[in-house]
N, C-alpha and C positions, 0 to 999 in steps of 0.2 A: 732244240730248235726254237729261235726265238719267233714268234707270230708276228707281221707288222701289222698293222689295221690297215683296213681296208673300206673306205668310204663306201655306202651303196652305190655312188654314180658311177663309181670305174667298178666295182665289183661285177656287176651285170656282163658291161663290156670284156670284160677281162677274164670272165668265166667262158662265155659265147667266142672268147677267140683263140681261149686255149682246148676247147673240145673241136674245134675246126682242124688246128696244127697238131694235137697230138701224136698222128701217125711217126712221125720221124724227130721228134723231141722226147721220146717217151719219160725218161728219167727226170728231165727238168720239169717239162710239164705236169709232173704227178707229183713234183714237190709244191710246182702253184695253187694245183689242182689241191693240195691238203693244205696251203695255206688260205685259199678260198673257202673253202670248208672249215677250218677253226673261222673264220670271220662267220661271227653271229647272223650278220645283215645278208649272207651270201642264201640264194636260191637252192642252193645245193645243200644245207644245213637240215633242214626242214626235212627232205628226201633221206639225207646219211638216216637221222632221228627215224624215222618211219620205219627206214627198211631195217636199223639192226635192231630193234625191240623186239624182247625173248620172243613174242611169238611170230612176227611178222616172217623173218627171216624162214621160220619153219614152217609158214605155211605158204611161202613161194615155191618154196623145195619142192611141198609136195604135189604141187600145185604143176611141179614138172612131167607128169604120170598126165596130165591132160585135166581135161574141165570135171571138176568135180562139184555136186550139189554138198550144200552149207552141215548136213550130217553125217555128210561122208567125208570131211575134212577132218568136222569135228572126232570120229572113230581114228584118224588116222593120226592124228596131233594130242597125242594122252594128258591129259592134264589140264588144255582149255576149257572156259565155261562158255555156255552159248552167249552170254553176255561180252567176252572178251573176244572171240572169236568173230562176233559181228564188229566187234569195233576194230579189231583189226582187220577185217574185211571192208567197212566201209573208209579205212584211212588206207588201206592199198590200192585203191579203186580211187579214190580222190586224188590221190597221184599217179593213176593213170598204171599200173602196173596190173591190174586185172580188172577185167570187166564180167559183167553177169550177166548172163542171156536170161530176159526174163520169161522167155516161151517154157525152157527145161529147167529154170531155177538152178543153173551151171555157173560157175565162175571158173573164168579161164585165165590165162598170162599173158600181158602184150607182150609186143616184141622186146619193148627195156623190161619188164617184170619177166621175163626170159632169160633176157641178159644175164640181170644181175640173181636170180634163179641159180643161173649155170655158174655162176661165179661166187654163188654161196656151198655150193660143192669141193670148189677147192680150200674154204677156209672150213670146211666139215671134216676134209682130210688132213688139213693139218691140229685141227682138234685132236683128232683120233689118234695121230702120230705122236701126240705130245701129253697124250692121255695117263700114259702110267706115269710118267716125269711130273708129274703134275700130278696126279693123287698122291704117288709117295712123298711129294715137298709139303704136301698139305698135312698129310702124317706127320711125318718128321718136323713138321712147325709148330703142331697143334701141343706140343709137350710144354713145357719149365722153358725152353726157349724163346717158341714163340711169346709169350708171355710175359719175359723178361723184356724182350725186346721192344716191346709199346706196340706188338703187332694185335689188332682188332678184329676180331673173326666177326664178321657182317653178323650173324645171330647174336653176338656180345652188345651189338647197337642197339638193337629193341632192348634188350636185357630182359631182367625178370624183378618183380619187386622189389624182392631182398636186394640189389645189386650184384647176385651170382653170374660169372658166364654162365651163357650158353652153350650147348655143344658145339662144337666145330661143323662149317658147313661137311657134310658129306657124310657124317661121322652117323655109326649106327649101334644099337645097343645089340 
């Protein structure tokens, strides 16, 4: 699909009058709606960025269970550091997707941080369904193949001094 540019002056316009019509255009409007969204200058750019960052996305989810304080997110999201977790708490909150009662120290989901919550459920389930097809290709790449083929396993990036690969992502000794 090719992208046309899209100036800021009509982007604005043009964003705000295809989430008015959506209802009964769905398919066209979801093709403007993602060419509004590759344009840089679009409002909507800013927000896609926020919400699908590895953690963000995960702590909407869990944030579906209701208002939870800032260590009980953290117990619930394995892997976050309380440094990362505040900053993606204060960039969910700055777009308005959860807010923080400061009486119980709770952070809860607005109605779009809800929204789009309930709508990170479905692309959870299509993870999970595409889950074994998807490690075994990463297996079955990770050999003489993938390698031959100019394919980069993301830990090859960093590399290691000597220039050796890396293991393959996933891969365990």
């Amino acid at each position: 699909m090719v992208v046309p540019f899209v100036s800021a002056d009509v982007c604005r316009p043009l964003c705000f009058w295809l989430r008015c019509v959506r209802g009964g255009l769905a398919s066209t409007v979801s093709a403007a709606l993602l060419v509004l969204a590759c344009c840089c200058l679009c409002p909507s750019r800013k927000l896609l960025n926020d919400v699908t960052r590895r953690w963000s996305i995960l702590v909407l989810a869990t944030l579906l269970d209701g208002a939870l304080r800032f260590g009980q997110i953290r117990e619930r999201v394995d892997g976050i550091s309380d440094r990362m977790l505040s900053a993606t708490l204060g960039a969910l909150a700055e777009d308005r997707l959860i807010v923080k009662d400061d009486a119980d120290g709770t952070y809860a989901l607005t109605e779009p941080g809800c929204q789009i919550a309930r709508q990170s459920l479905d692309l959870f389930d299509s993870l999970y369904l595409a889950l074994d097809e998807i490690v075994n290709a990463r297996q079955a790449g990770s050999g003489a193949a993938g390698a031959s083929a100019g394919v980069v396993a993301p830990d090859d990036v960093a590399g290691s001094s000597d220039g050796a690969a890396g293991a393959p992502a996933g891969a365990t000794s």
